[in-house]
C-alpha positions, 0 to 999 in steps of 0.5 A, spaced: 715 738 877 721 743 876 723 747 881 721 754 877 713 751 878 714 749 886 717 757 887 712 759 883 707 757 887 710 758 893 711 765 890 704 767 888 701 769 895 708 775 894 706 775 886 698 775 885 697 780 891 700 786 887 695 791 888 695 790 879 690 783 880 687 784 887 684 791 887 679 791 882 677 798 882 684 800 879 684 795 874 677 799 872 679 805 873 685 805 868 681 802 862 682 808 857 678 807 851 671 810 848 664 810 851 661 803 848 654 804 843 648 801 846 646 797 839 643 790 843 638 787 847 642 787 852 647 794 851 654 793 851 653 799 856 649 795 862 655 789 860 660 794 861 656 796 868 656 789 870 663 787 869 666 792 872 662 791 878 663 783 878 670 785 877 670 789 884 667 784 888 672 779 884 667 775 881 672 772 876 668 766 873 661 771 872 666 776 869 670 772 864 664 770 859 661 778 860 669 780 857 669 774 853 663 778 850 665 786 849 671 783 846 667 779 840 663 785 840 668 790 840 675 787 837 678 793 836 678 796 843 684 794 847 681 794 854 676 788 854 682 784 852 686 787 858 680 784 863 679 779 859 686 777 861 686 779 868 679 775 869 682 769 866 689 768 870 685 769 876 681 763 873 688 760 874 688 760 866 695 763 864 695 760 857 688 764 855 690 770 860 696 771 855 692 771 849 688 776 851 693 781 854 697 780 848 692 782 844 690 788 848 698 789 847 697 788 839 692 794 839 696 799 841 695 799 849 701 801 853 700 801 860 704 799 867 698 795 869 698 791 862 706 789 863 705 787 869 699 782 869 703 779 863 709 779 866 706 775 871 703 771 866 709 769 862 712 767 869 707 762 871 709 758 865 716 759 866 717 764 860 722 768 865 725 772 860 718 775 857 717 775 864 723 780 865 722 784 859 714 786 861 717 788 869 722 791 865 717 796 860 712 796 866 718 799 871 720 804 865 712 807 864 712 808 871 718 809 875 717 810 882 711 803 882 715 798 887 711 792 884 716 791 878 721 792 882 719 788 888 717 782 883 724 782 879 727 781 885 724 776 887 724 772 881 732 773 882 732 771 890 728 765 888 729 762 882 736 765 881 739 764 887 742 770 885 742 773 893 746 779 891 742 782 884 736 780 888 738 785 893 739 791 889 732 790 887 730 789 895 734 795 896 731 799 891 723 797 892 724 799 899 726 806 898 720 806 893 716 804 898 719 804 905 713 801 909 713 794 905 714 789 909 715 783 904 720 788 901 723 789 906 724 782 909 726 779 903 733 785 902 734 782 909 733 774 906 738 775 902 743 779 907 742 772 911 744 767 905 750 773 903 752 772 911 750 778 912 748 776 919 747 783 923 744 787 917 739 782 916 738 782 923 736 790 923 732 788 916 728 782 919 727 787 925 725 793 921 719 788 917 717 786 924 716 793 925 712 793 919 708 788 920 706 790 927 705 797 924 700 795 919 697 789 922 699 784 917 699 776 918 706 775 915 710 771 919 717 771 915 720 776 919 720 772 925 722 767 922 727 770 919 729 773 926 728 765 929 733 762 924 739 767 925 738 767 933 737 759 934 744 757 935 746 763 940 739 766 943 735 760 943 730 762 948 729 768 944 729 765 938 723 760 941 719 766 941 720 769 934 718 762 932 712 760 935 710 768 934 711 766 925 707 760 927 701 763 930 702 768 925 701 763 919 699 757 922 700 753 914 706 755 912 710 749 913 716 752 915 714 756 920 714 749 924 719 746 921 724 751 924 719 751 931 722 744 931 730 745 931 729 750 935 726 744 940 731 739 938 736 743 941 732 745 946 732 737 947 724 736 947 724 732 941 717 730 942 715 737 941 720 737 936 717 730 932 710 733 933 712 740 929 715 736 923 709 732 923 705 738 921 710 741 917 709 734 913 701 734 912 702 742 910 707 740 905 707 733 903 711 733 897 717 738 900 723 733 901 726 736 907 721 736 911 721 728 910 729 729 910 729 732 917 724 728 920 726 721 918 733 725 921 729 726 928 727 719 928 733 715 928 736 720 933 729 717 937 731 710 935 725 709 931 730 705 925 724 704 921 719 710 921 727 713 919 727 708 913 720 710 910 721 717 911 728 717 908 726 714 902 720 718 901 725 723 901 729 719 897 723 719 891 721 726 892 728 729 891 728 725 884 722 728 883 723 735 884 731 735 885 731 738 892 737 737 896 735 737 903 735 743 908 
């Protein structure tokens, strides 16, 4: 499994939570073409009905067969191809999602809401330059929308490592939208791996503001805050952890950065326990297993040491992670 899909999918609570996929109502109201013809036992009018209902409510699997429907019945017209699109990458369907915005596209439709729910698409199954260039024609149709933006840069930061062409996207979405945490954490993320460490502090800050302010359960900035203060304020960073912890209880490393903060503070059972969840969150992260078998040989358990560097072992092979 290549690095792309592993970012992928750790990405895709950032990417798919756009307000494109997930507020359905938009992606109704933006549907342009012409009223349908009633000519059916069942009127295309009542299927149009339905599925925009169905699509508010995100029933996706009910939604999919009904815009399957409208588009064999009316193949000329673009917006059934669109949701048919955005039904079938809910469904987890990239492949058949990107036949029908394609073909949305084919017939003239043009719209930010297209590009990105392609863009996306295409990213999902590694096509990063597709991917760019439908960000790229969303982000020109409709300049002051964040989503592109935020999604290019993130694309960068995690698939690039490219910290610095990152944070001008960063920087450029939070003034689109100031009030984005993810955004925000993200430009002060790249501060952090530029050795930007007291802007990064202020950024992380910032985010931690953020998500206070809108009630959010985003745990990153604390995290953030956590590993830039853990060498020289640990009793602060301790905070700031069990907070991201607390925060989002199965992201696994909010508990693997919990447990550096113990083994410095010498609590290595506490420590052990921590990396132990990280494990059983993420399995197949080597790191994780790197770090615990690490904190097993520093606790003279040689042979839980060994099994758990040779699992790192065969999963770095696999995946080609370095530790962390």
């Amino acid at each position: 499994m290549s690095i792309a899909f592993r970012s992928f999918r750790f990405l895709s609570f950032c990417l798919i939570v756009l307000q494109t996929l997930t507020e359905s109502s938009r992606i109704w109201a933006q549907t342009v073409g012409p009223a349908l013809q009633s000519n059916s036992p069942v009127s295309a009018d009542d299927q149009k009905r339905t599925l925009g209902e169905l699509m508010r409510q995100m029933r996706w699997v009910e939604a999919a067969p009904i815009a399957q429907a409208l588009v064999q019945t009316y193949p000329d017209d673009p917006n059934w191809h669109y949701l048919l699109g955005v039904a079938r990458w809910r469904l987890e369907d990239p492949i058949a999602a990107i036949q029908a915005l394609r073909e949305a596209e084919n017939r003239g439709m043009d719209t930010p809401p297209l590009h990105k729910a392609l863009g996306l698409a295409y990213y999902s199954i590694n096509q990063f330059i597709l991917f760019e260039m439908q960000m790229d024609k969303a982000s020109k149709l409709a300049p002051l929308d964040f989503e592109p933006i935020y999604s290019l840069g993130r694309y960068r930061e995690s698939i690039l490592n490219d910290y610095s062409g990152a944070l001008k996207f960063f920087e450029q979405a939070t003034l689109l939208k100031p009030d984005h945490s993810k955004s925000v954490y993200y430009k002060g993320h790249c501060q952090e791996m530029l050795d930007m460490w007291p802007e990064a502090l202020g950024t992380f800050q910032s985010a931690i503001v953020l998500v206070e302010k809108n009630r959010e359960r985003f745990s990153l900035p604390y995290q953030g805050m956590a590993r830039l203060l853990l060498e020289t304020k640990t009793a602060q960073a301790l905070v700031f952890a069990r907070k991201a912890v607390e925060l989002e209880p199965n992201l696994d490393s909010n508990h693997s950065t919990l447990a550096r903060i113990y083994e410095l503070e010498g609590k290595l059972p506490e420590a052990e326990q921590q990396l132990q969840i990280a494990v059983r969150l993420s399995p197949n992260k080597p790191g994780n297993h790197y770090v615990l078998s690490k904190l097993y040989r520093s606790l003279g358990r040689t042979e839980d040491a060994q099994a758990q560097l040779q699992t790192f072992q065969k999963l770095k092979a696999t995946y080609d992670e370095s530790p962390q």
